[in-house]
C-alpha positions in Angstrom: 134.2 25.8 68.7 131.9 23.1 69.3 131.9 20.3 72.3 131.9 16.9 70.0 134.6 18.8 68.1 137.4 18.7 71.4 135.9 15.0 72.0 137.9 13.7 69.5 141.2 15.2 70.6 144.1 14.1 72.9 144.8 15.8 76.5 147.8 17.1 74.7 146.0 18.9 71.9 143.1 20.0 74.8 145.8 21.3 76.9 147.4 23.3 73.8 144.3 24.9 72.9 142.9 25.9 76.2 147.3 27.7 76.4 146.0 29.6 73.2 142.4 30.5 74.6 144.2 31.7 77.3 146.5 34.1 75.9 144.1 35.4 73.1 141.7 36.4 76.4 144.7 38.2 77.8 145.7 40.2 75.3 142.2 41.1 74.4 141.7 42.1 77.7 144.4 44.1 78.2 144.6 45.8 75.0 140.9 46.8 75.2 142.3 49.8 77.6 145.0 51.2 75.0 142.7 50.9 71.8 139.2 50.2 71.0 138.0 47.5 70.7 136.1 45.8 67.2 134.0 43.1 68.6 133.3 43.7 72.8 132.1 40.6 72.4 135.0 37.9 71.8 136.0 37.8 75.4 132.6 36.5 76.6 133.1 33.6 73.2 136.9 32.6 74.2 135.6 32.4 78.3 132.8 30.4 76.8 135.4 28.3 74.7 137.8 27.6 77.6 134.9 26.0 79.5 134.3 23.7 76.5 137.9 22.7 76.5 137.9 22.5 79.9 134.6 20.5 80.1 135.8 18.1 77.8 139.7 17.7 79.4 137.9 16.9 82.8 135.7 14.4 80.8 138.9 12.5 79.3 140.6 12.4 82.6 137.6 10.9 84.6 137.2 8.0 81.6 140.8 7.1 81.2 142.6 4.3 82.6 143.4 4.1 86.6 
């Protein structure tokens, strides 16, 4: 997921997919413990994602109307 991708969507969508990163980090988290894991990796990609969605929700809320 790339940054001038999430520029072009609404806080609503933002907020949806940040819900989503969310959950996928949780349950990759907690189900490394019960079963091994394919890629050790994707956690440290959806943290990394989050901040971009995140990044860019602050960014919309600083430039909107007052």
């Amino acid at each position: 997921m790339r940054y001038r991708d999430l520029k072009d969507k609404t806080p609503e969508e933002l907020k949806e997919i940040l819900r989503g990163l969310q959950v996928k980090t949780g349950q990759l988290r907690f189900g490394s413990g019960s079963s091994p894991q394919k890629d050790s990796s994707q956690i440290g990609k959806n943290k990394k994602d989050i901040a971009r969605v995140m990044t860019a929700l602050k960014a919309l809320s600083s430039t909107g109307p007052k």
